[in-house]
C-alpha positions, 0 to 999 in steps of 0.5 A: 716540237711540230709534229709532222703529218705522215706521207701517204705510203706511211699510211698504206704500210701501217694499213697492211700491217695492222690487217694482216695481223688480224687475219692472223689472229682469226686463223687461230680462233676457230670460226663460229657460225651465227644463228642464220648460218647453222639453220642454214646449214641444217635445212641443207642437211635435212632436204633428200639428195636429188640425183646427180645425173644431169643427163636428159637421158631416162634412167632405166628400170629396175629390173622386175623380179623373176619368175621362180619356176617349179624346177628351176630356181635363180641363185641370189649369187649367180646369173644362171639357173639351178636346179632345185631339189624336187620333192619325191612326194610330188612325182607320180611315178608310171608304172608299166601295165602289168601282163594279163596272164599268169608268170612266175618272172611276172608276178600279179600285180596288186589288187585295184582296190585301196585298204579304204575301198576293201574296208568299205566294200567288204562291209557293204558285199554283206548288204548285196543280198537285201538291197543288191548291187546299189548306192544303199549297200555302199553306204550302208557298208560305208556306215559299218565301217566306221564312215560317213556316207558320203565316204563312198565317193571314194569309188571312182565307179560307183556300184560297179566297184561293188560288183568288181569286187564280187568278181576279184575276191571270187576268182583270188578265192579259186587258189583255196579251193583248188588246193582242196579239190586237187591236193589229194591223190585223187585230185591230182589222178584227175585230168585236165578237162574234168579239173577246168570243170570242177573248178569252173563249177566252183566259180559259179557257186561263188555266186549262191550268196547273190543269187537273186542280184545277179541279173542286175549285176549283169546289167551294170557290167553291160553299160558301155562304160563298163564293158572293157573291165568286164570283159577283161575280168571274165579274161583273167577268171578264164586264165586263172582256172587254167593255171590252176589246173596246171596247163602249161601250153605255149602253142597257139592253143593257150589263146583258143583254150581260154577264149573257150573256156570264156565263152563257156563260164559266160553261157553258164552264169547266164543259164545260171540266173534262170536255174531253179533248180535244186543245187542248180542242178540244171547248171551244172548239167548246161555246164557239162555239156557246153564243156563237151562242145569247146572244140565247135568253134560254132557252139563257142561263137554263138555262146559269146553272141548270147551273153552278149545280147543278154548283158546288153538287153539286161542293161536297156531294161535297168535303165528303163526301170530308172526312168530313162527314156531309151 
């Protein structure tokens, strides 16, 4: 037999078959890249993605962190602030200037000095009568006590706390001894006015143990910086004695009473650092007599310009014995 050659639509049928059963044949075996096809695919894998945003626009900042405030702090939650628990330690309370005056529903309020300053001003009070109302007493008490030296730096005042504490523990010191001078019988048949003078006598023997001192002392309360606490300690010894004494006014005279009585303790101290006399015996005599005179406005006036123009020439001379040109 001949065999005869296929027509070409034959040919482009057996073609198709043949190919399609290929494709079948690759759809069940899974497909294996070739060595230049994975590391294709792994360079791809390893490069950073690069933004999506095609846009020409900027893309904006990140917003900068806030700012925390010492009271206000931004919940990690919530848009708005909230307030932050405050630490009491941290808030300096204020405190109401207290009365200068004596009240049972005002009670006094508590010393000005701190336990460290009474440990070093006791220590160093001793040392008044050798070296006087100096640097060397603090430190030379600070010393004492168990401090350095430089420990007195916590004076804010320097010698005037020295001599603020000869003030303060002389007038608290009053309630003892007027307790022993008024609480007999015959403490309590006294009158008023010979108990203000036994009691401002007693205020002015306080100053025996610094006797030789006290002129200096008078000068440091005369520097400008140091008058006002003077003159409000010299206010509070006045009304202290009043108290004591059980005066109980409450007309006009309770100002001109302790003003007065002011003047005259101030004239006396004075008179009292020239006196040497036995027992200041010339004190106590000046004292008397000035008592005598507390209704001449005059007399009360004149004592109050003397004190002031002693403290004031007291306080030139000192500074000039430091070398200060004035």
């Amino acid at each position: 037999m001949v065999p005869t050659r296929p027509s070409p639509s034959t040919c482009r049928a057996a073609a198709s078959r043949a190919a399609q059963a290929l494709s079948r044949q690759r759809q069940r075996q899974p497909h294996t890249p070739g060595p230049a096809a994975a590391a294709a695919a792994a360079a791809f894998v390893t490069q950073p993605r690069r933004s999506l945003n095609t846009s020409s626009r900027p893309v904006a900042a990140a917003p900068a962190p806030q700012r925390r405030s010492r009271f206000l702090q931004t919940s990690p939650t919530t848009t708005g602030p909230r307030l932050q628990k405050i630490n009491s330690s941290s808030i300096t309370t204020i405190h109401n200037p207290r009365r200068a005056y004596h009240s049972y529903d005002h009670p006094s309020p508590p010393s000005p000095f701190s336990p460290i300053e009474r440990t070093i001003l006791t220590a160093a009070y001793a040392h008044v009568p050798e070296h006087g109302f100096s640097q060397k007493a603090l430190a030379l008490g600070a010393r004492d006590a168990g401090y350095l030296d430089i420990s007195t730096n916590v004076l804010p005042d320097g010698v005037y706390s020295l001599v603020q504490w000869h003030l303060v523990s002389q007038r608290e010191a009053l309630a003892a001894r007027a307790e022993v001078l008024f609480g007999g019988d015959e403490g309590q048949r006294l009158g008023v006015g010979r108990k203000v003078e036994l009691l401002t006598w007693e205020r002015l023997l306080g100053n025996t143990p610094v006797i030789g001192q006290l002129q200096e002392a008078l000068a440091i309360m005369a520097q400008p910086s140091y008058v006002p606490g003077s003159l409000k300690e010299l206010a509070k010894l006045s009304d202290e004695i009043w108290f004591l004494v059980g005066d109980t006014s409450v007309d006009p005279s309770w100002y001109t009473k302790r003003a007065s009585l002011s003047a005259t303790y101030a004239s006396a101290e004075l008179f009292m650092t020239s006196d040497r006399s036995d027992g200041f015996v010339e004190t106590r005599k000046f004292l008397h007599r000035r008592l005598e005179e507390v209704h001449d406005v005059g007399g009360t006036l004149r004592s109050v310009g003397q004190w002031v123009g002693f403290t004031a020439s007291a306080g030139l001379n000192v500074l000039r014995s430091k070398g200060v040109r004035i």
